[in-house]
N, C-alpha and C positions, 0 to 999 in steps of 0.2 A: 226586793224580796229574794233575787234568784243569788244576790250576792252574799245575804245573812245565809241560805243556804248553803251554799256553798264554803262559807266559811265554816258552817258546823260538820259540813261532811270533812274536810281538812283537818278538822278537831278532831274530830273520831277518830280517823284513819291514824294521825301522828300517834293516840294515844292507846289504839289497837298494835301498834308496834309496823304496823307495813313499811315492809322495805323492799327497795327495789331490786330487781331480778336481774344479774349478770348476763343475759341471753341474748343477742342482736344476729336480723339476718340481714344481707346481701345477696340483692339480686345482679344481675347486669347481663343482658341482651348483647349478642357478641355482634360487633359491626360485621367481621369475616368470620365466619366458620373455625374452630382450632382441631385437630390431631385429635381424637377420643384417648387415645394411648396418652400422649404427652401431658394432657388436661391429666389422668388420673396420676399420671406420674408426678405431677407438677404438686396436687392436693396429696398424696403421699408425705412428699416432702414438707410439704406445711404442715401435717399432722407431727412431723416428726420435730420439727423445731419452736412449738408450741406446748404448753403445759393445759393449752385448752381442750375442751372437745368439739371435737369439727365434723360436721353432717355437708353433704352438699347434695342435691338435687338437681339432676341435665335434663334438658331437652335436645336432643339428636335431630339431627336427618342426614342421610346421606353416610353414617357411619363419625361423623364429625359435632363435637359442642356447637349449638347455636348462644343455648342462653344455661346459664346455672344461677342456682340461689346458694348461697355456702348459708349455713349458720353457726356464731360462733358461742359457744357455752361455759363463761366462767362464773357457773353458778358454786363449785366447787373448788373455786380460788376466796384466797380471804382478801381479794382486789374491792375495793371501793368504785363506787359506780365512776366518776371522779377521773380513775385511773383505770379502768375498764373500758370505756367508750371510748379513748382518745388509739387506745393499745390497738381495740378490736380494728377498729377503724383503719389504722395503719397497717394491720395486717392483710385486711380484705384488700386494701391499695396494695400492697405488694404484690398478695397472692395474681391482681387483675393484672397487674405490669407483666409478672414475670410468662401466665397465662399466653397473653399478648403478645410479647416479645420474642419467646422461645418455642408458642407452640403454632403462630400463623404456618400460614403454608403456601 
């Protein structure tokens, strides 16, 4: 039963038109503390070599990032999900390397 269900919600959906939503967030819990300065400095520059939109959300203490959520928004690109998830992806990896690398302390 829960499977003919299932299959008819599938049916709906495909034939209501739903498509999926270009939108993924990241979190990541910092091992070491980073620079508040360098961390915004750091998302700056990814906002800038990016055609996405980019939000990010900190947790502080100490005047320093513990933990951030970025979220990245290519609802406004004509990217297919396909080629949207693998991009985002890489990008939030970048952004945590260079985070990492350039703003420890």
């Amino acid at each position: 039963m829960k499977t003919l269900i299932t299959i008819l919600l599938l049916s709906l959906l495909s034939a209501c038109g739903v498509q999926s939503i270009n939108k993924v967030g990241y979190g990541k819990k910092l091992d070491n503390a980073v620079s508040e300065n360098c961390f915004e400095t750091k998302f700056s520059e990814l906002q800038n070599a990016t055609n996405y939109q980019l939000s990010v959300v900190v947790e502080k203490a100490a005047g320093k990032v513990t933990f951030y959520d970025l979220t990245i928004d290519g609802t406004k690109t004509d990217e297919t999900t396909e080629v949207f998830t693998p991009k985002s992806f890489k990008l939030s990896k970048t952004f945590m390397a260079s985070v990492i690398e350039e703003c420890s302390a």
